[in-house]
C-alpha positions, 0 to 999 in steps of 0.5 A: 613195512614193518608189523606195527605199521602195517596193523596201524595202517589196516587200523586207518584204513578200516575207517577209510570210505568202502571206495578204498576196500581195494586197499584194505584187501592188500593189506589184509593180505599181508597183515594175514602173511604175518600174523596167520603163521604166528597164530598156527604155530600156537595153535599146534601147541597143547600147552598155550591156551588155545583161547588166546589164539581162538580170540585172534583168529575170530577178530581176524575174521571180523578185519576180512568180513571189513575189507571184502567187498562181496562174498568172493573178496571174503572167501579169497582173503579167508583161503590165504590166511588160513593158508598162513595158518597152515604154513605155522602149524606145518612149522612145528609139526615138522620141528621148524619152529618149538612151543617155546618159540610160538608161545613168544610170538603169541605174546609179543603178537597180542602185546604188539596189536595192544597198542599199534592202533589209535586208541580213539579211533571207534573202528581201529584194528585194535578194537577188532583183533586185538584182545581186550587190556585185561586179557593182554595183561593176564596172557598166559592164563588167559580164556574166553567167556563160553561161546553164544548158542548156536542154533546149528543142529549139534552145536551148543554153548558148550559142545560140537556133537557128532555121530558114528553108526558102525557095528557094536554087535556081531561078528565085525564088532570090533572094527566099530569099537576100534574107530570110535575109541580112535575118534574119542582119543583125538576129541578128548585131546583136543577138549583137554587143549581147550576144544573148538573155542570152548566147545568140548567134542562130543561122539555119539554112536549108534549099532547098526551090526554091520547090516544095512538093513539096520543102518537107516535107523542108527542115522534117524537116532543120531540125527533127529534123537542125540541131535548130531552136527555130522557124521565121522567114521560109519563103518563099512561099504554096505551101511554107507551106501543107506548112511550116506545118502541120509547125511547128502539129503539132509546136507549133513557132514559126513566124513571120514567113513571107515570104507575105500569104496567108490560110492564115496568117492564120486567125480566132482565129489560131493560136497557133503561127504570128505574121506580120509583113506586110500581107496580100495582100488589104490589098495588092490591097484597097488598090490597086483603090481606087486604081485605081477612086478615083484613076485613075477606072477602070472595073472591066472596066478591072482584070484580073488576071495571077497565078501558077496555084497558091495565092499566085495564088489568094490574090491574086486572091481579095483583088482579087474582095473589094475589088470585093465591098467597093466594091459591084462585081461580082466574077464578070467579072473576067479572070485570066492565069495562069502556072506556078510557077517559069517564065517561060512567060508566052505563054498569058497574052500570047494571051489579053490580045491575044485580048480586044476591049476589053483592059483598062487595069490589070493587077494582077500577083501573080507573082514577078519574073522572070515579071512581067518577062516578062510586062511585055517582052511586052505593054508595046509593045502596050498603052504606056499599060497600068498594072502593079501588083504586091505585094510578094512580087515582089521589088521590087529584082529586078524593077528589075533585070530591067526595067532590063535591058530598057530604061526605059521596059519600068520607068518607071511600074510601080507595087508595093506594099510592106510597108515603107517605100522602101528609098531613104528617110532614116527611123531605120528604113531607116538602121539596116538600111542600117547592119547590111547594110554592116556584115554584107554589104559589097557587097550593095545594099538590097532590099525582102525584106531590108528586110522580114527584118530588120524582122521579125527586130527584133520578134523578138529584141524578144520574145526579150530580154523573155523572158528567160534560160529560153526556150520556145515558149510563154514566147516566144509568150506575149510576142509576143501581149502586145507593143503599139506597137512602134516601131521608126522605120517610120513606124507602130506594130506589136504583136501580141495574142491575137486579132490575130498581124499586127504590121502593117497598113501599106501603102506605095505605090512607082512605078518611075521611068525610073532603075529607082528606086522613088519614093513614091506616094500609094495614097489 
């Protein structure tokens, strides 16, 4: 059946008694093989009008709610067009198919469904998908009218609103001001290609310093004040454990926090909440191997330095399992500790000098003034000792405070990333290096804004998909079902019901003497 036809015959059977709804699925499904990648495909590309493929993918809608015969009918058909949409987007991130090409098919899509259904026929496909004559004539300039109001907390005639509480103050200010610039470069990319079906993105932020104390009130000001649909990228473990069950009670997005942690990551999951990033115990899993495999250490060589609260407590917690999984005894294992939000870092320093046999690795789960202190402190010491830390450090920020210190305080300090090294050339690191110039002239690449604006992408993936009628469980819906998401990182992300972790990936970085991260093999 050729695709004229079948847009005919889905046209006729539409009209058809509900007896035949059967029918209009099959065809559904195969009219979705052939347009779902026609409209991905431009959905990918900046320069076509994303009104034109917004219009089709919301008259799609309407054909599927047509042809289903109850929810789970609507729900299937709904998974494999998005899943044809996916496979077109995935085409031109991966170079299959160029903008030029997708602009092609667009037209001759929308020309094509102009006129293959009968024209007298109330209910035909044409009047369904198709968009209007006007629109069709005019399709390289074409838009939509503004959306309807929403009476969906956040979402308006004109824009999607969204929340993020993360320290703006105090000593770990600066991951929250990396997140959200990375967060606004992939919302402001997308508003200039046309938004969610019209709407602009909005970001809201609220200081809640790093103290979880202060977390409860940052949410009640973003929620119940500025009005917020959900929530993305809160920074920190601590604040997640007060901001994350806020968002659950009030079945509130929250979505790609800024922490590895395993309160976020619960098995099943929960609904409610989708993380990017690689989990602390992947980080630390990932580099004790190293550490026993590749630097042949003994484990009383591997000993801990770790915030005392629950961020310290999920890192040490995956190092005690990765001894668990490489047949090592967990129980002897040394942790430092120091205060959330300090630089006090003496008491750890006594005990490390205190030991006989002082070890050769210590695994940092801190954030990066207090790793830098720590480094100052014991590197004249202990010149041979190796520092890990993950990502949650802040991997920029804590180059900058080294290198104030001196090369070799940063030569040789290894962090494990989430992303791919920011001083990269991959389609990836390009596009981001692009938004932060275009949006943030000035600013230098960064590790959490890299990280922001990669989970930001996937969302505004599973916006678009959505469509014009947005609500939580519409959105959430979509994420659980995006697979193979590419978006030139170098590994696939996607989402399901039973897994709310897009990756899994972890990248490996060593400091050279210049204060630049250099790309290690971790395996």
């Amino acid at each position: 059946m050729n695709f004229r036809s079948s847009v005919f015959l889905v046209a006729a059977l539409l009209a058809t008694p509900a007896s035949a709804a059967g029918t209009n699925a099959d065809v559904v499904r195969n009219l979705a093989s052939r347009v779902g990648p026609i409209v991905g495909a431009a959905s990918a590309c900046q320069a076509i009008d994303q009104g034109r493929v917004q219009a089709i993918v919301d008259k799609f809608r309407e054909v599927i709610r047509e042809a289903s015969t109850g929810g789970s009918d609507r729900d299937e058909l709904t998974r494999v067009f998005n899943g044809y949409v996916a496979d077109g987007r995935n085409r031109v991130g991966a170079a299959q198919t160029d903008c030029n090409a997708a602009g092609r098919q667009l037209a001759e899509l929308e020309r094509s469904l102009g006129q293959s259904a009968p024209s007298q026929t109330a209910t035909s496909l044409a009047g369904v998908i198709a968009p209007s004559a006007a629109v069709a004539a005019t399709a390289p300039t074409a838009t939509l009218p503004p959306p309807a109001t929403s009476n969906v907390q956040g979402v308006t005639a004109n824009e999607i609103r969204f929340g993020i509480a993360a320290p703006f103050s105090g000593a770990s200010k600066e991951l929250g001001r990396q997140m959200k610039m990375g967060i606004e470069a992939a919302f402001n990319r997308a508003n200039d290609g046309g938004g969610i079906g019209g709407r602009s993105l909005r970001l809201f932020s609220a200081d809640d310093g790093y103290e979880p104390a202060r977390t409860l009130d940052a949410m009640k000001q973003l929620y119940e004040k500025d009005k917020v649909f959900g929530f993305i990228g809160n920074v920190g473990t601590p604040t997640s454990a007060v901001a994350m069950p806020f968002a659950l009670q009030r079945r509130t997005l929250f979505y790609g926090a800024f922490t590895g942690a395993n309160i976020l990551r619960n098995d099943p999951p929960d609904r409610y909440v989708f993380n990017y990033r690689a989990s602390y115990a992947e980080e630390t899993d990932t580099v004790v191997r190293y550490l026993v495999k590749l630097r042949r250490l003994q484990p009383r060589d591997i000993a801990v330095f770790a915030q005392q609260d629950a961020y310290g407590d999920a890192g040490f917690s995956g190092v005690a399992k990765a001894f668990r999984s490489l047949g090592l005894a967990d129980t002897s294992i040394v942790r430092f500790n120091y205060k959330r939000n300090t630089v006090d870092v003496d008491e750890a320093v006594n005990q490390l000098r205190a030991m006989k046999n002082p070890p050769k690795a210590i695994v940092m789960v801190a954030t990066y003034r207090a790793a830098a202190k720590f480094i100052e402190k014991t590197r004249d010491l202990y010149p041979s000792m190796l520092y890990t830390n993950v990502s949650f450090v802040g991997s920029t920020e804590l180059s900058d405070e080294l290198m104030l210190l001196g090369p070799r305080y940063a030569s040789g300090v290894i962090v494990t990333q989430v992303v791919p090294a920011v001083g990269g050339y991959s389609s990836a690191v390009l596009e981001y290096k692009g938004a932060m110039e275009k949006y943030f002239p000035g600013e230098a690449p960064s590790y959490v804004s890299f990280e922001g604006y990669i989970a930001a992408n996937v969302l505004v993936q599973a916006l678009r998909r959505v469509g014009n009628q947005v609500d939580t469980e519409a959105v959430i819906d979509t994420l659980e079902n995006m697979r193979d998401i590419d978006l030139g990182l170098g590994a696939k992300l996607g989402f399901g019901r039973a897994e709310h972790q897009a990756s899994h990936k972890i990248w490996g970085t060593a400091l050279d003497e210049r204060g630049k991260y250099q790309a290690i093999e971790l395996e």
